[in-house]
C-alpha positions, 0 to 999 in steps of 0.5 A: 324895068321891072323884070331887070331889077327882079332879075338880079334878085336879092343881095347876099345877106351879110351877117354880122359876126361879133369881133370876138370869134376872129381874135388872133391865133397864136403860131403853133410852137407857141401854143405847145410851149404855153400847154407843155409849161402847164402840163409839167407843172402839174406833173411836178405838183403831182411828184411833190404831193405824193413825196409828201404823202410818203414822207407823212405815212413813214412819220407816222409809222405806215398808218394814214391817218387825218386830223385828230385821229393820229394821237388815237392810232397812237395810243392805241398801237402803243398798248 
């Protein structure tokens, strides 16, 4: 009887895996919507910050300038 139960050897090792690693998939053209919604976004803020920078560089007269040191370009290119 030894030999019989010796035979069969060992069960399979069951592992057990944490439920987060199976959480639902989404279909595909859900996954390209979602991701191209974020793409575009962040393409459209990009276009708005650089309308912006032009917008700031011809008000200030082509020079670029941060802060404080715009009243000092000032000044000076008007000498």
């Amino acid at each position: 009887m030894d030999k019989a139960a010796s035979a069969k050897g060992r069960p399979p090792k069951s592992r057990l895996a944490p439920e987060v690693y199976f959480l639902p998939r989404r279909p595909l053209h859900v996954s390209v919507g979602i991701y191209g919604t974020i793409v575009m976004a962040g393409i459209g803020a990009g276009m708005v910050v650089e309308k912006w920078i032009s917008a700031r560089v011809e008000e200030d007269g082509g020079f670029v300038t941060l802060g404080s040191k715009k009243e000092e370009v000032l000044a000076v290119s008007q000498e």
